[in-house]
VOPAPA-609331 format. One record per atom (N, C-alpha, C): residue in three letters; y, z, x. Coordinates in steps of 0.1 Angstrom, whole numbers, padded with zeros to 4 digits, always signed. Layout:
BEGIN
alaYZX ...
END
This chain:
BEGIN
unk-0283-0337+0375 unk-0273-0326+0373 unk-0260-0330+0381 unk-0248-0328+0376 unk-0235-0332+0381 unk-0234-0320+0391 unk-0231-0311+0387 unk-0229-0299+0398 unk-0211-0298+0397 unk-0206-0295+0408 unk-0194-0302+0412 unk-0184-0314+0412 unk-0195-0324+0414 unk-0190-0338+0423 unk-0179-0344+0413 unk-0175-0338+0400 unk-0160-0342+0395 unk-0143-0332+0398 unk-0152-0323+0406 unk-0144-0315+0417 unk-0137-0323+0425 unk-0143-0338+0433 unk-0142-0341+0447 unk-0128-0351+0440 unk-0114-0350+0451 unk-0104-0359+0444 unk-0102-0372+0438 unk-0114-0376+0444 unk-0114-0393+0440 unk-0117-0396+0428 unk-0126-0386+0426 unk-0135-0384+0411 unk-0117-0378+0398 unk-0119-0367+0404 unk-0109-0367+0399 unk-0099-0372+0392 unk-0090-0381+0403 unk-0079-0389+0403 unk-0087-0398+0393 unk-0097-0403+0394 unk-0099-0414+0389 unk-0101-0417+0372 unk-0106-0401+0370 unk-0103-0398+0355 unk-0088-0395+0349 unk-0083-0389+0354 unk-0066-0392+0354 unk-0063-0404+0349 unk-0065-0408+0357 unk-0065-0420+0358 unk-0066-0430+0348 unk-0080-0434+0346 unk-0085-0440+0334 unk-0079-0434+0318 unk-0077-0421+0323 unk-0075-0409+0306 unk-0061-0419+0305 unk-0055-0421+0308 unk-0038-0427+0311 unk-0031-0435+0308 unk-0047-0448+0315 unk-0047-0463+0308 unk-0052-0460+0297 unk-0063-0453+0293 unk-0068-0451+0277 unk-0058-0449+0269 unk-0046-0440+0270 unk-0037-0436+0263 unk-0031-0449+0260 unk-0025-0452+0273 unk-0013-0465+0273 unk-0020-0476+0266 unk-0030-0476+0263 unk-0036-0490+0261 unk-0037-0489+0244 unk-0044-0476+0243 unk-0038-0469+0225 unk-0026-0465+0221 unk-0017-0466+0226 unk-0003-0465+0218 unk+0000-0480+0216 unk+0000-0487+0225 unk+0001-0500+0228 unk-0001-0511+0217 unk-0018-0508+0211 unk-0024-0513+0203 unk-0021-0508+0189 unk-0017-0493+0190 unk-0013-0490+0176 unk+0001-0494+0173 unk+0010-0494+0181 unk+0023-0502+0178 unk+0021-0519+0174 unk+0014-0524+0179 unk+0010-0538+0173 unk+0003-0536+0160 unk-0007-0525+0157 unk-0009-0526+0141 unk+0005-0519+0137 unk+0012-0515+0138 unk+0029-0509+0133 unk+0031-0520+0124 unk+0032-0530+0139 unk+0046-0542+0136 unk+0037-0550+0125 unk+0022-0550+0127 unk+0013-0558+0122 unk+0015-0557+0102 unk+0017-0547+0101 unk+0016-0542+0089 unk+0035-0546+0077 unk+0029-0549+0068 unk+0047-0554+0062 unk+0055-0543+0057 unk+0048-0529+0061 unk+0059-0517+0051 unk+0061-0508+0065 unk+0069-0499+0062 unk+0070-0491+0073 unk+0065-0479+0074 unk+0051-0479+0085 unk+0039-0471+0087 unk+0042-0452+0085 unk+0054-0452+0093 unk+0057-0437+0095 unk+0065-0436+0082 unk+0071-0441+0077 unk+0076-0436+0064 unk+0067-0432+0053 unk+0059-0448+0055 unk+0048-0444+0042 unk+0038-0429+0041 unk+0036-0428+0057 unk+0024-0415+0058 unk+0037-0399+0055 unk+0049-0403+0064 unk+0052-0389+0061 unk+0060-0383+0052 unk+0069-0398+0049 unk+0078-0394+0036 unk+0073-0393+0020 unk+0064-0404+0022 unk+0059-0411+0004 unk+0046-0399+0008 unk+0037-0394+0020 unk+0028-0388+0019 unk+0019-0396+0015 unk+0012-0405+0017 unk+0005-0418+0015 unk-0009-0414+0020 unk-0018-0405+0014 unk-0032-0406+0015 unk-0040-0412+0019 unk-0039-0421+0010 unk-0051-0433+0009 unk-0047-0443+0027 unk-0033-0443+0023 unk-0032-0450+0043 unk-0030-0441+0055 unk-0029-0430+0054 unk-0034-0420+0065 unk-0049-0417+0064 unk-0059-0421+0057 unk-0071-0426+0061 unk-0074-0438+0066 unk-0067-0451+0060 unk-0073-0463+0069 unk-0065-0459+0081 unk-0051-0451+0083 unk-0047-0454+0101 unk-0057-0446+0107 unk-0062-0430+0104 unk-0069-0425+0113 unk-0081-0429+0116 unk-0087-0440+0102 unk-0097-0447+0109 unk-0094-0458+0121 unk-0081-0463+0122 unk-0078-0476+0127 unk-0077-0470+0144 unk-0074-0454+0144 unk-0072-0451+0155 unk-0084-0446+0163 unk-0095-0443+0154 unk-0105-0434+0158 unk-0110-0455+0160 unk-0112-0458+0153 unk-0120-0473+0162 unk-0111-0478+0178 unk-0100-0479+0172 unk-0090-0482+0187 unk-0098-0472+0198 unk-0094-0465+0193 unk-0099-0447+0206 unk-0114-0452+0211 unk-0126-0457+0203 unk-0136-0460+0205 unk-0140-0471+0214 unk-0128-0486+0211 unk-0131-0494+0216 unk-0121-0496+0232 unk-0112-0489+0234 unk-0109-0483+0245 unk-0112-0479+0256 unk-0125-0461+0249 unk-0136-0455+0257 unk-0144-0462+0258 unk-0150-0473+0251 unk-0161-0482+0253 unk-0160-0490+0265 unk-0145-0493+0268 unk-0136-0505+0279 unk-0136-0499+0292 unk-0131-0483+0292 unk-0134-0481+0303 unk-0143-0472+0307 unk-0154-0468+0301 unk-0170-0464+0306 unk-0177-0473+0307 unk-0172-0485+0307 unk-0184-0497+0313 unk-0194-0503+0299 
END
């Protein structure tokens, strides 16, 4: 049982922390699939409304997001 002990600051900071790099590390990676890709990502999803590829990105992000949390929970 945890109890508290993510109360204590160190614990704390430390998920701050990591939540931060997790972020930076996923914007990071999804701007490289951005550039990676030959059309332009935000147009396609919000102007043309592009379905079919606002499923492959939210999968591309839900794997990024996964292999991320994988990187820093050890």
């Amino acid at each position: 049982m945890m109890g508290i002990e993510w109360l204590k600051p160190a614990m704390f900071f430390g998920s701050i922390l990591y939540a931060l790099i997790g972020v930076v590390v996923f914007w990071i990676s999804f701007a490289i699939v951005d550039k990676l890709t030959p059309y332009d990502l935000w147009g396609e999803l919000v102007e043309k409304k592009n379905v079919a590829l606002a499923i492959v990105v939210g999968a591309k992000c839900i794997a990024i997001g996964l292999i991320v949390s994988a990187a820093i929970h050890g």
